[in-house]
C-alpha positions as CSV (number, residue, x, y, z in Angstrom):
1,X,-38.6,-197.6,-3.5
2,X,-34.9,-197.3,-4.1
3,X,-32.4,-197.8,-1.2
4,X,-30.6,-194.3,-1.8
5,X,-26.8,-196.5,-2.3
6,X,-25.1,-196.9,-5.6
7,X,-26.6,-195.6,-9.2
8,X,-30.1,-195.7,-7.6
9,X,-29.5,-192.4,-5.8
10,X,-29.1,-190.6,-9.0
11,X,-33.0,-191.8,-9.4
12,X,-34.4,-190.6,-5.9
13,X,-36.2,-187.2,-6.3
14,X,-35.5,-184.5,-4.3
15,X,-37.6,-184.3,-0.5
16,X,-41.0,-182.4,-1.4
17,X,-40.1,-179.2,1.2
18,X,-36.9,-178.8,-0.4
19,X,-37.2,-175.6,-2.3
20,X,-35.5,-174.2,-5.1
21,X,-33.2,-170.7,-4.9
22,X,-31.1,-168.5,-7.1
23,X,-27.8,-169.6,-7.6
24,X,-26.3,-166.0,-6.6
25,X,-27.5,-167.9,-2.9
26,X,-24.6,-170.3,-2.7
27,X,-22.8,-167.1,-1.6
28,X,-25.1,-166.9,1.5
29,X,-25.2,-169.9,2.1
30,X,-21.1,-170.7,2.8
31,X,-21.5,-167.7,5.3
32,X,-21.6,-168.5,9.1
33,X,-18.3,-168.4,10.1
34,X,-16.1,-165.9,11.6
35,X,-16.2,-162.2,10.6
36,X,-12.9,-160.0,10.6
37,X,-12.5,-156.7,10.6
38,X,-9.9,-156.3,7.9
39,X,-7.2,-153.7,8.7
40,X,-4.7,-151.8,5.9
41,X,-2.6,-148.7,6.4
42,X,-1.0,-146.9,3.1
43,X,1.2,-143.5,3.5
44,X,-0.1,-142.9,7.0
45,X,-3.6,-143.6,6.9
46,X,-5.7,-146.6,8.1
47,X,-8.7,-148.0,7.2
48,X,-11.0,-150.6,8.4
49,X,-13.7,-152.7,6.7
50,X,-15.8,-156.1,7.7
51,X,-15.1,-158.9,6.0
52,X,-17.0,-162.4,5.5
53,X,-15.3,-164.3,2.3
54,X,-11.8,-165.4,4.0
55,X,-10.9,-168.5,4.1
56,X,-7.9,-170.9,5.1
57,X,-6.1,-171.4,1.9
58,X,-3.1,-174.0,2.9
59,X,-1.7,-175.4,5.8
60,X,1.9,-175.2,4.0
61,X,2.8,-173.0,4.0
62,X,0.1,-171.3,6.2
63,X,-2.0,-169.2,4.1
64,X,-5.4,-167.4,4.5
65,X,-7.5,-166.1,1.6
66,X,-9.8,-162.8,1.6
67,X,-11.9,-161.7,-1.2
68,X,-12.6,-158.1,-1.6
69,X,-14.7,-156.4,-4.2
70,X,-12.8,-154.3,-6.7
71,X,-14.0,-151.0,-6.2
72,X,-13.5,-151.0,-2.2
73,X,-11.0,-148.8,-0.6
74,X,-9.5,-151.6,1.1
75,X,-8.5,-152.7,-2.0
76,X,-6.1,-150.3,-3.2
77,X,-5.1,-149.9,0.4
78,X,-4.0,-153.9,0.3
79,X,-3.2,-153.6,-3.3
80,X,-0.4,-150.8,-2.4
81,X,0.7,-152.0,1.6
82,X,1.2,-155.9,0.0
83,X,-0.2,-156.4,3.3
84,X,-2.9,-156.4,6.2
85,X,-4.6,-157.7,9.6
86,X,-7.7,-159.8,10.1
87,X,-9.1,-158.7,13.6
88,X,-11.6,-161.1,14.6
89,X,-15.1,-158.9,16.7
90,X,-16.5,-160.1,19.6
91,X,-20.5,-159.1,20.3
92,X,-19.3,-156.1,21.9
93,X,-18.3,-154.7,18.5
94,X,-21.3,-156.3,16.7
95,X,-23.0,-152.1,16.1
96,X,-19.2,-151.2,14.8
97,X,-19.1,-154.5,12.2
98,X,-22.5,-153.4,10.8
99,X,-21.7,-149.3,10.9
100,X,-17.9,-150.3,8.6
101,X,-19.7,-152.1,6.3
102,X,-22.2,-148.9,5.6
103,X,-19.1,-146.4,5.0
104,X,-16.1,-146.1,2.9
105,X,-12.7,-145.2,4.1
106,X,-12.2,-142.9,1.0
107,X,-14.9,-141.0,2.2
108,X,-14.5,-140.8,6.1
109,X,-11.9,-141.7,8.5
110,X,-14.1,-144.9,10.4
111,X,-11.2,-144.8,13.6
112,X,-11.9,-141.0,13.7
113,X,-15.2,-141.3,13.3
114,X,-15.8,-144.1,16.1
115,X,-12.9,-143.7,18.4
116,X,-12.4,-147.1,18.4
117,X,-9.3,-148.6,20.5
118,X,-6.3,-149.9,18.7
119,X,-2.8,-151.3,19.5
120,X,0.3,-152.0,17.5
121,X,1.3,-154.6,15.6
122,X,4.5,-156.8,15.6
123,X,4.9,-156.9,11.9
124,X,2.7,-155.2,9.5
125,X,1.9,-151.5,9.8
126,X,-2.2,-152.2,10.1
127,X,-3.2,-151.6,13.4
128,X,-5.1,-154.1,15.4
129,X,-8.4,-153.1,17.3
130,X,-9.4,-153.7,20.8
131,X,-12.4,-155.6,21.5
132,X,-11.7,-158.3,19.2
133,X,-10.9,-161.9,20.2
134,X,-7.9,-163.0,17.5
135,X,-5.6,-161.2,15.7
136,X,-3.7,-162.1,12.6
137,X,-1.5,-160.0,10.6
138,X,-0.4,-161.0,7.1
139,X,1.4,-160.4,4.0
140,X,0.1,-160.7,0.9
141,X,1.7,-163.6,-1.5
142,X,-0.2,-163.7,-4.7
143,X,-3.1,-161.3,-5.4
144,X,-5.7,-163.5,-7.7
145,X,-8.5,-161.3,-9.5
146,X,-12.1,-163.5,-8.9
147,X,-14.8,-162.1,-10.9
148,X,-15.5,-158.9,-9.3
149,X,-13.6,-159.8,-6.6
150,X,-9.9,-159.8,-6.0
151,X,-8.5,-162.8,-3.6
152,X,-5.5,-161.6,-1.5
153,X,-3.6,-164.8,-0.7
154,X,-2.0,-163.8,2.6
155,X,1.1,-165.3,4.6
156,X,0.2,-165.0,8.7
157,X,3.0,-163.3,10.2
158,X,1.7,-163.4,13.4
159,X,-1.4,-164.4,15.1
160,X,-2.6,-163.6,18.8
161,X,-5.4,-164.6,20.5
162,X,-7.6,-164.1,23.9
163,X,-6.9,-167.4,25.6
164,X,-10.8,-167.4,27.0
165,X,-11.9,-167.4,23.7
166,X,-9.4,-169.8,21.5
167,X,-7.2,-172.7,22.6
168,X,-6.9,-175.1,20.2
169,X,-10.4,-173.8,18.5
170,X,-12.9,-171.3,19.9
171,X,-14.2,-171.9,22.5
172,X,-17.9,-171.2,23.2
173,X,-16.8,-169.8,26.3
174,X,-18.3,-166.3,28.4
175,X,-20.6,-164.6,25.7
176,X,-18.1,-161.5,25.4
177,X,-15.4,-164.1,24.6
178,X,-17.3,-165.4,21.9
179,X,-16.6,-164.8,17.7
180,X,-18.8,-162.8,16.2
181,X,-20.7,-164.9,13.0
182,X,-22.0,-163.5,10.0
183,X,-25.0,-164.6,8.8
184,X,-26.2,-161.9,5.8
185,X,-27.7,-158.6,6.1
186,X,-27.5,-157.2,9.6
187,X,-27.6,-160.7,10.7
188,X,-25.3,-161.9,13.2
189,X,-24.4,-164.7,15.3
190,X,-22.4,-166.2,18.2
191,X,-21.3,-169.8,19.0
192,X,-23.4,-171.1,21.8
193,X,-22.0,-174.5,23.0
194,X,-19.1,-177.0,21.5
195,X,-20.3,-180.2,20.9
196,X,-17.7,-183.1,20.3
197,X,-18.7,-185.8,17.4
198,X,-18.3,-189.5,18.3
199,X,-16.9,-192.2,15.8
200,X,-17.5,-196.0,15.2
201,X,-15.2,-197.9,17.3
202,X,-13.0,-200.5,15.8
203,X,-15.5,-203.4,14.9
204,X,-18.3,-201.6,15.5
205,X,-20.9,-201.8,12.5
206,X,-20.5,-197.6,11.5
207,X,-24.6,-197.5,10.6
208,X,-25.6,-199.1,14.0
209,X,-23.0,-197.0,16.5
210,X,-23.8,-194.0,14.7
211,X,-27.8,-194.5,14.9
212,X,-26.8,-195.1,18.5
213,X,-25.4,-191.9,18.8
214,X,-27.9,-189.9,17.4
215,X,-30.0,-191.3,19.3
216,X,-28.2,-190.7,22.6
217,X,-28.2,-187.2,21.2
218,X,-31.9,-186.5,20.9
219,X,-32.3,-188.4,24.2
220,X,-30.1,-185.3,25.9
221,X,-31.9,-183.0,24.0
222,X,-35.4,-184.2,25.0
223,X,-34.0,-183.6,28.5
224,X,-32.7,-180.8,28.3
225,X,-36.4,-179.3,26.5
226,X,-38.1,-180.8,29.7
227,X,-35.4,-179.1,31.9
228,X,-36.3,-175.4,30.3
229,X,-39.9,-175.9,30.4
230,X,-39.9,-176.9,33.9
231,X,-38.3,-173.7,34.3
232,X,-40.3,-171.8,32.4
233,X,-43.5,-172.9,34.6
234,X,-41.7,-172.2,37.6
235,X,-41.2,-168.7,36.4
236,X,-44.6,-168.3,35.7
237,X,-45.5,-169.5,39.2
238,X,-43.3,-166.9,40.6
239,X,-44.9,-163.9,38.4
240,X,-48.5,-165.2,38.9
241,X,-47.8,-165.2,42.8
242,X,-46.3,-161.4,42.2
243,X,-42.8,-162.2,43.5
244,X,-39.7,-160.7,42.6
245,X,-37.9,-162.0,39.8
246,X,-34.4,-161.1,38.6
247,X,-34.7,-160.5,35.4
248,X,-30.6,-159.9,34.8
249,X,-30.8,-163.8,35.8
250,X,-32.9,-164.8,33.0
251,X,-31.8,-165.2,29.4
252,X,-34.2,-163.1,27.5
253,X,-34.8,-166.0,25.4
254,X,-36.2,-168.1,28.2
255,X,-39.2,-165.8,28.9
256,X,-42.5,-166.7,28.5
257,X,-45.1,-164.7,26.5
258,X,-47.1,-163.5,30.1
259,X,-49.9,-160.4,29.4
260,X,-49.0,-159.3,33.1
261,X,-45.3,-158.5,32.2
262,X,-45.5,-155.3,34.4
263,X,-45.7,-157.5,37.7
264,X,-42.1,-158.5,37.2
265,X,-39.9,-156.1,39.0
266,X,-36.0,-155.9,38.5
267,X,-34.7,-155.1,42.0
268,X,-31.5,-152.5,41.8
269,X,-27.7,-154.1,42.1
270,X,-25.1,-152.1,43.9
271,X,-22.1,-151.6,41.8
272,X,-19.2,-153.9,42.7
């Protein structure tokens, strides 16, 4: 057996359940982060479209990258304006993210056609829409044609934010306050929890403090697993003894597979 360090790694064969994919997947695969709603406005008229290749480009100057396919609207809407606006959704405009992305703006107005809220901008003529968590308007710099793509090198002009959701990074705070991630398809996602990594303190060996770490990880998981299913079988107590259980209390995710589901009653809230 090899030990996995120096030229002996290039010998180790690959895990057994590793499997093997198309390499059109390493798209898919660098999704997960943030989706924007990419604003542009040319000779009046404003378009919207949902956006998962941008990227952070430099830190200086401060530019962001997006990558938009040739033939999209947006394109010769940025191509023309020399500018735009990422809006960044929250899960209240997850239905709208996936509707965008099924429509063309040279076919149909999409803020006619959904009414959606929007406010003004401080420097670019795109407007920004309501709902969304961060804002940041740009103008382009450099337009770079990618393959089928063309990458819009943008200079941020100015960038707002909801303070619930962003400080210094996002947040993971109330679940409408949350980014909206993009996983593929009509697959989405939101952050649930911020977890801050440890390092090695000086003189510490890093392989034994980080093995301790891990460790003290999967310790705080274990407890919090017992934690839910205690919960869980107190649940099932409370349904088996035909109490009331408030289901607007419960995360949908934390009920258990019961064939008596009808004996769970909702009891009606007042409106505050």
């Amino acid at each position: 057996m090899t030990s996995g360090h120096g030229d002996d790694q290039l010998l180790n064969p690959a895990p057994e359940h590793i499997e093997r994919r198309p390499v059109t997947t390493a798209a898919r695969l660098l999704l997960g982060g943030p989706v924007v709603l990419v604003t542009a406005s040319y000779r009046g008229q404003a378009n919207v479209m949902p956006l998962a290749w941008c990227a952070p480009l430099s830190s200086d100057p401060p530019l962001v990258g997006i990558a938009v396919e040739q033939s999209r609207h947006t394109t010769e809407m940025v191509s023309h304006s020399e500018e735009f606006a990422l809006n960044f959704p929250s899960r209240q405009l997850l239905h709208h993210v996936q509707y965008f992305g099924s429509l063309t703006g040279s076919d149909i107005d999409k803020f006619e056609a959904t009414q959606l809220e929007t406010f003004a901008p401080e420097h670019v003529t795109a407007p920004l829409i309501e709902g969304c968590v961060a804002w940041v308007e740009c103008e382009v710099q450099q337009v770079v044609p990618v393959g089928d793509h063309l990458l819009f090198v943008g200079l941020p002009v100015a960038v707002r934010v909801d303070p619930l959701a962003f400080d210094e990074t996002w947040s993971a705070g109330e679940a409408e306050s949350r980014p909206l991630h993009f996983l593929g398809g009509n697959r989405y996602s939101a952050l649930e929890g911020v977890t801050e990594a440890r390092l090695p303190a000086p003189g510490e060996a890093p392989e034994r403090a980080l093995a301790e770490h891990i460790e003290e990880e999967l310790e705080l998981s274990r407890e919090a697993q017992e934690r839910r299913e205690e919960q869980l079988g107190q649940l099932e107590r409370e349904v088996d003894a035909g109490n009331v259980i408030d289901i607007a209390r419960v995360s949908l995710d934390e009920l258990p597979e019961l064939e008596e589901i009808p004996r769970i009653v909702v009891p009606e809230r007042e409106e505050p």
